[in-house]
GUMAR-531597 format. One record per residue (C-alpha): residue in one letter; x, y, z. Coordinates in steps of 0.001 Angstrom, whole numbers, padded with zeros to 6 digits, always signed. Example, Ala and Ser with C-alpha at 12.3 -4.5 7.8 and 13.67 -1.06 7.14 Angstrom:
// residues 2
<sedren><res>a</res><xx>+012300</xx><yy>-004500</yy><zz>+007800</zz></sedren>
<sedren><res>s</res><xx>+013670</xx><yy>-001060</yy><zz>+007140</zz></sedren>
// end
This chain:
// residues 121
<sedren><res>x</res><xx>+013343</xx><yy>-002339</yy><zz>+040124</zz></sedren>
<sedren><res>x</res><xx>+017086</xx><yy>-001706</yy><zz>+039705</zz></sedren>
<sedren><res>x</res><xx>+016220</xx><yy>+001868</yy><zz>+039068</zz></sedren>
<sedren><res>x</res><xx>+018092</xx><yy>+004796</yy><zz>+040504</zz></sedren>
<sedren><res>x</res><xx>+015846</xx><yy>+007123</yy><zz>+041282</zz></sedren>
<sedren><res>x</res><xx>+016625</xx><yy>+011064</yy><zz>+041710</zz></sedren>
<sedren><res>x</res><xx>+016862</xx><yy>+012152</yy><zz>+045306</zz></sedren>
<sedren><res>x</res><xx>+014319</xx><yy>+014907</yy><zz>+046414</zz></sedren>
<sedren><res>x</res><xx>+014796</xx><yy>+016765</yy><zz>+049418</zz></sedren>
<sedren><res>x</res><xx>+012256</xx><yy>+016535</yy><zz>+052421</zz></sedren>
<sedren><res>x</res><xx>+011417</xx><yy>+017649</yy><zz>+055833</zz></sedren>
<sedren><res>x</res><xx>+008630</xx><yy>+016524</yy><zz>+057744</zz></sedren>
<sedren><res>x</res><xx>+007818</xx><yy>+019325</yy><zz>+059690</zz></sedren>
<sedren><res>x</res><xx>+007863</xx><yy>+018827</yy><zz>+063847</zz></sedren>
<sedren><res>x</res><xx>+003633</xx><yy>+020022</yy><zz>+063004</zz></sedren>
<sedren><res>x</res><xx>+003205</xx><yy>+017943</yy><zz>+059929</zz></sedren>
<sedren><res>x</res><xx>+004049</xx><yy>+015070</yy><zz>+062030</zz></sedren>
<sedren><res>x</res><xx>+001495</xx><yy>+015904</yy><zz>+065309</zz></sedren>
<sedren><res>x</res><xx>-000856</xx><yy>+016125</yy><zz>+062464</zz></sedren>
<sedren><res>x</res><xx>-000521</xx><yy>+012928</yy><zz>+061404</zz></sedren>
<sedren><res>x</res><xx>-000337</xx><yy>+011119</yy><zz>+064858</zz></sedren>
<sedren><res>x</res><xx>-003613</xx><yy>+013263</yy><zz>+065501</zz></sedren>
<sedren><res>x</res><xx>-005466</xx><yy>+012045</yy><zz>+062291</zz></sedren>
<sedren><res>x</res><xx>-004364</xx><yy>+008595</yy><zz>+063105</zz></sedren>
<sedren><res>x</res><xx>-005373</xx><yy>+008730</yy><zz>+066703</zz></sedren>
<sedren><res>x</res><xx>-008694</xx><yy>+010392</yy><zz>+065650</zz></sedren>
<sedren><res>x</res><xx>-009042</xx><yy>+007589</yy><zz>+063294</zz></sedren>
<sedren><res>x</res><xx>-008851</xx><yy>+009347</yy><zz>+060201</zz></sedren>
<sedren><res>x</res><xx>-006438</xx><yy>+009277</yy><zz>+056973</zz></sedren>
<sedren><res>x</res><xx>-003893</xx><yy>+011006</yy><zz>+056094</zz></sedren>
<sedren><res>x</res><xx>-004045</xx><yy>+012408</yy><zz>+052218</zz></sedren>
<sedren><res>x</res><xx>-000915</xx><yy>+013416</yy><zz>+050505</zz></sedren>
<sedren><res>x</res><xx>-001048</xx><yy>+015967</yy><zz>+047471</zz></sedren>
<sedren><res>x</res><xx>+001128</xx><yy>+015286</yy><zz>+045169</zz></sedren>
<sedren><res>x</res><xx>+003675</xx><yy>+012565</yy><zz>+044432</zz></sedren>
<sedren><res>x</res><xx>+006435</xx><yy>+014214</yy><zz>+046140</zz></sedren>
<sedren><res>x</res><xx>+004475</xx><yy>+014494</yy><zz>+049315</zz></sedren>
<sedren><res>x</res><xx>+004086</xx><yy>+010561</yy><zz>+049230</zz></sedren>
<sedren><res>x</res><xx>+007942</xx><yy>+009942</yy><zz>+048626</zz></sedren>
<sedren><res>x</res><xx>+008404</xx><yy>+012410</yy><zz>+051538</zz></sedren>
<sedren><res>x</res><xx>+006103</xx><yy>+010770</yy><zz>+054126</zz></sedren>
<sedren><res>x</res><xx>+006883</xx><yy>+007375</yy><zz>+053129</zz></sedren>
<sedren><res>x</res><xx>+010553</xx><yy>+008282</yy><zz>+053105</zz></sedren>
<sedren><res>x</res><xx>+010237</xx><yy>+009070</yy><zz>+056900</zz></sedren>
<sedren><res>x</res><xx>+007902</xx><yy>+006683</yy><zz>+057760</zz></sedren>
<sedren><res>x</res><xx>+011183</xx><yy>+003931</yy><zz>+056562</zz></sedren>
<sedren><res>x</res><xx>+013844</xx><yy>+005628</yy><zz>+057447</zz></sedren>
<sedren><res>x</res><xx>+012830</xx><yy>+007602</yy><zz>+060751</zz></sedren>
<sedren><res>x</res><xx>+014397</xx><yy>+010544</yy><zz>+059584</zz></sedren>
<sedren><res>x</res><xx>+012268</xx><yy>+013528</yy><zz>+059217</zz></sedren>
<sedren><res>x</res><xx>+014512</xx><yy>+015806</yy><zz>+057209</zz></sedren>
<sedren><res>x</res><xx>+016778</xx><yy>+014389</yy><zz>+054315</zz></sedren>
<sedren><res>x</res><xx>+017083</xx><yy>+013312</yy><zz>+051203</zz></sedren>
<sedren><res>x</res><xx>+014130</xx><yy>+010953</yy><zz>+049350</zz></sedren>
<sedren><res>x</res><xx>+015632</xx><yy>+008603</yy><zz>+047154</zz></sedren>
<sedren><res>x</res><xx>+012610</xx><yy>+005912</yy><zz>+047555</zz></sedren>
<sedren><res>x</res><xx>+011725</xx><yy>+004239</yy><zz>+044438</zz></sedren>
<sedren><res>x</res><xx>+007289</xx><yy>+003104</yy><zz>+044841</zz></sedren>
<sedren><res>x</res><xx>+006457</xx><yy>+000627</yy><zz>+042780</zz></sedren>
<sedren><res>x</res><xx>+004074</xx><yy>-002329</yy><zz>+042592</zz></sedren>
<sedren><res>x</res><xx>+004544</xx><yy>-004456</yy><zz>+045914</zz></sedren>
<sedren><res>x</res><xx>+005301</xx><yy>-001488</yy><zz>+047540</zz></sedren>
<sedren><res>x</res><xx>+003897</xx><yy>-001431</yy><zz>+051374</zz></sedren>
<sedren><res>x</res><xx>+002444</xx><yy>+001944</yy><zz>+052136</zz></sedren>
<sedren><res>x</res><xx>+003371</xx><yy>+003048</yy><zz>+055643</zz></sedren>
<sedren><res>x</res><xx>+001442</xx><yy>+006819</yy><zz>+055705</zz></sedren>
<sedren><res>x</res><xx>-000407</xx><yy>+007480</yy><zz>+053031</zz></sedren>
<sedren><res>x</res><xx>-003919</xx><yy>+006680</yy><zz>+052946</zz></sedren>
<sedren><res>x</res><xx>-005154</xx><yy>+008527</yy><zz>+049669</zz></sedren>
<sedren><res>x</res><xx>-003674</xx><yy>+011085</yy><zz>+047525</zz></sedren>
<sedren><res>x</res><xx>-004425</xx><yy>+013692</yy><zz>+045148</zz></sedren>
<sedren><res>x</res><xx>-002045</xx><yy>+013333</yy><zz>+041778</zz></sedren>
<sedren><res>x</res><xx>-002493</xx><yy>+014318</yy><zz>+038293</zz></sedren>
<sedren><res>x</res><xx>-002537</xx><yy>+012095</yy><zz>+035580</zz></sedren>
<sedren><res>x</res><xx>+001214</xx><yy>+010938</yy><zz>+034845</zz></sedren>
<sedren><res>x</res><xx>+002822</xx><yy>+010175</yy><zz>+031364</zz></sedren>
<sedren><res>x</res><xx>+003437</xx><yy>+006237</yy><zz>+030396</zz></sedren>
<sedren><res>x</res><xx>+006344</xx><yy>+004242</yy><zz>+031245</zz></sedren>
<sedren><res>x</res><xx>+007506</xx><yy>+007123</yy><zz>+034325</zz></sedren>
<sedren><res>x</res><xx>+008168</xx><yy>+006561</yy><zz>+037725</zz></sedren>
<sedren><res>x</res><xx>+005233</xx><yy>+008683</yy><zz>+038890</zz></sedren>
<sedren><res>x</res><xx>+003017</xx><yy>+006308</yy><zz>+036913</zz></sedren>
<sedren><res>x</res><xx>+004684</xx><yy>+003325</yy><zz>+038515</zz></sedren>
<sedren><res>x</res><xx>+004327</xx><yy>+005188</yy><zz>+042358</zz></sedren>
<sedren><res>x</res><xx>+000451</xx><yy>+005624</yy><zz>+041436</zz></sedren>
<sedren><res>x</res><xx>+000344</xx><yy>+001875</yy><zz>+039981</zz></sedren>
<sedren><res>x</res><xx>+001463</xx><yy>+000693</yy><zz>+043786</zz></sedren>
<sedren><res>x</res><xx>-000735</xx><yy>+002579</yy><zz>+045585</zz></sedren>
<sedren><res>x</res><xx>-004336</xx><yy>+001999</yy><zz>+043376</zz></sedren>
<sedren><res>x</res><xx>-003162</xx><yy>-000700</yy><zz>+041456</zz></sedren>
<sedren><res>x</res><xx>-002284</xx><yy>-001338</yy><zz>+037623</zz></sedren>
<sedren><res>x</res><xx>-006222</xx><yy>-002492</yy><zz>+036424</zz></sedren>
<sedren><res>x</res><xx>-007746</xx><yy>-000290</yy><zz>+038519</zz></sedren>
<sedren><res>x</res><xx>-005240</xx><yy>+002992</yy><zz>+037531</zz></sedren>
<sedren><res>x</res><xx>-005488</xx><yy>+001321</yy><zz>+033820</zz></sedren>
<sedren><res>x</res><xx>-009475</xx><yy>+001973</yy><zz>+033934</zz></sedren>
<sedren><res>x</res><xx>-009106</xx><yy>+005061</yy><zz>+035132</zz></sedren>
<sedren><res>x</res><xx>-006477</xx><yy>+006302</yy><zz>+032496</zz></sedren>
<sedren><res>x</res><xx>-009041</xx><yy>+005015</yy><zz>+029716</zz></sedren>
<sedren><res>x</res><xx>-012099</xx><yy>+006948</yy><zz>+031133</zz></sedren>
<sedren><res>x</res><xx>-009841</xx><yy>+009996</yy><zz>+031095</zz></sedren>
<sedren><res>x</res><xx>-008852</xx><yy>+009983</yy><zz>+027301</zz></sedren>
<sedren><res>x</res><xx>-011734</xx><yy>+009511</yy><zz>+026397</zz></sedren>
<sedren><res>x</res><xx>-013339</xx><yy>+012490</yy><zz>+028384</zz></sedren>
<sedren><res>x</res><xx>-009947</xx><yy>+014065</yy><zz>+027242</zz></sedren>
<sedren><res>x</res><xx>-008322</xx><yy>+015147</yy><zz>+030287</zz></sedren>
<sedren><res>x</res><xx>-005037</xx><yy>+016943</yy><zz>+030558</zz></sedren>
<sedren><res>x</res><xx>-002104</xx><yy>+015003</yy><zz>+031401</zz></sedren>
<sedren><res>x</res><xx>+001088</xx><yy>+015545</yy><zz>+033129</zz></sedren>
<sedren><res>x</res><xx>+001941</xx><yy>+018841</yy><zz>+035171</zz></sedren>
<sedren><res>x</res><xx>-000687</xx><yy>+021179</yy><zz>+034213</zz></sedren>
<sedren><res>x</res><xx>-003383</xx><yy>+018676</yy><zz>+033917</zz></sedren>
<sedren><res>x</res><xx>-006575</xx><yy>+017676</yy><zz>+035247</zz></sedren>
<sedren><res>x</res><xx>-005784</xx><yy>+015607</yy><zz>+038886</zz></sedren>
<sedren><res>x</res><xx>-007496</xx><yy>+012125</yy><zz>+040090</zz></sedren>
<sedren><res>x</res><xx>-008140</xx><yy>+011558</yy><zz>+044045</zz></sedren>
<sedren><res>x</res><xx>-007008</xx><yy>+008155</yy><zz>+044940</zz></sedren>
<sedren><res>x</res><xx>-007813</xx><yy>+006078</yy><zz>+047319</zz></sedren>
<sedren><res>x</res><xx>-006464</xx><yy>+002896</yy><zz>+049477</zz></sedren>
<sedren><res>x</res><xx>-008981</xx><yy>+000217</yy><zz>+048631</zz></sedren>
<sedren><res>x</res><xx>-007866</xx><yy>-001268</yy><zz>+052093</zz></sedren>
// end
């Protein structure tokens, strides 16, 4: 929790956010690809700022303002992606996953196989 995370620059784009205020009003969800995507929207979403810089640390207890799924790959032990996927899915159900992929031997990390998740909510 007292980690500093790296800051990743963002902008929401003016169409990006119509999109999203249409899916919603459609009732529909919004999927983010890729972890960076979820810092990004969820970065706006708190701070009301659509361009600047994501410094937004997800981790368990983590309250998830835009994203309703997202499409990641599977992320190396102990990193902060890990931790990000852990609050969104949660750490059994991510856990379960992570064993049924090693033993089907999927890729890991950036040029690896990718898992759609989505909020159980």
């Amino acid at each position: 929790r007292a980690h500093v995370m790296h800051a990743e620059w963002y902008d929401v784009s003016v169409e990006t956010r119509a999109a999203i205020e249409a899916t919603r009003a459609a009732g529909r969800r919004v999927v983010a690809v890729g972890t960076t995507s979820v810092r990004a929207l969820e970065s706006w979403h708190q701070t009301g700022h659509a361009t600047g810089d994501a410094e937004l640390f997800i981790y368990p207890g983590f309250e998830f303002g835009v994203v309703d799924a997202m499409l990641t790959n599977f992320h190396l032990p102990g990193s902060t992606l890990l931790a990000l996927v852990y609050a969104f899915a949660g750490q059994p159900q991510v856990a379960q996953g992570y064993r049924a992929a090693i033993a089907e031997r999927y890729r890991f990390y950036s040029y690896g196989d990718a898992m759609l998740i989505e909020d159980g909510t």
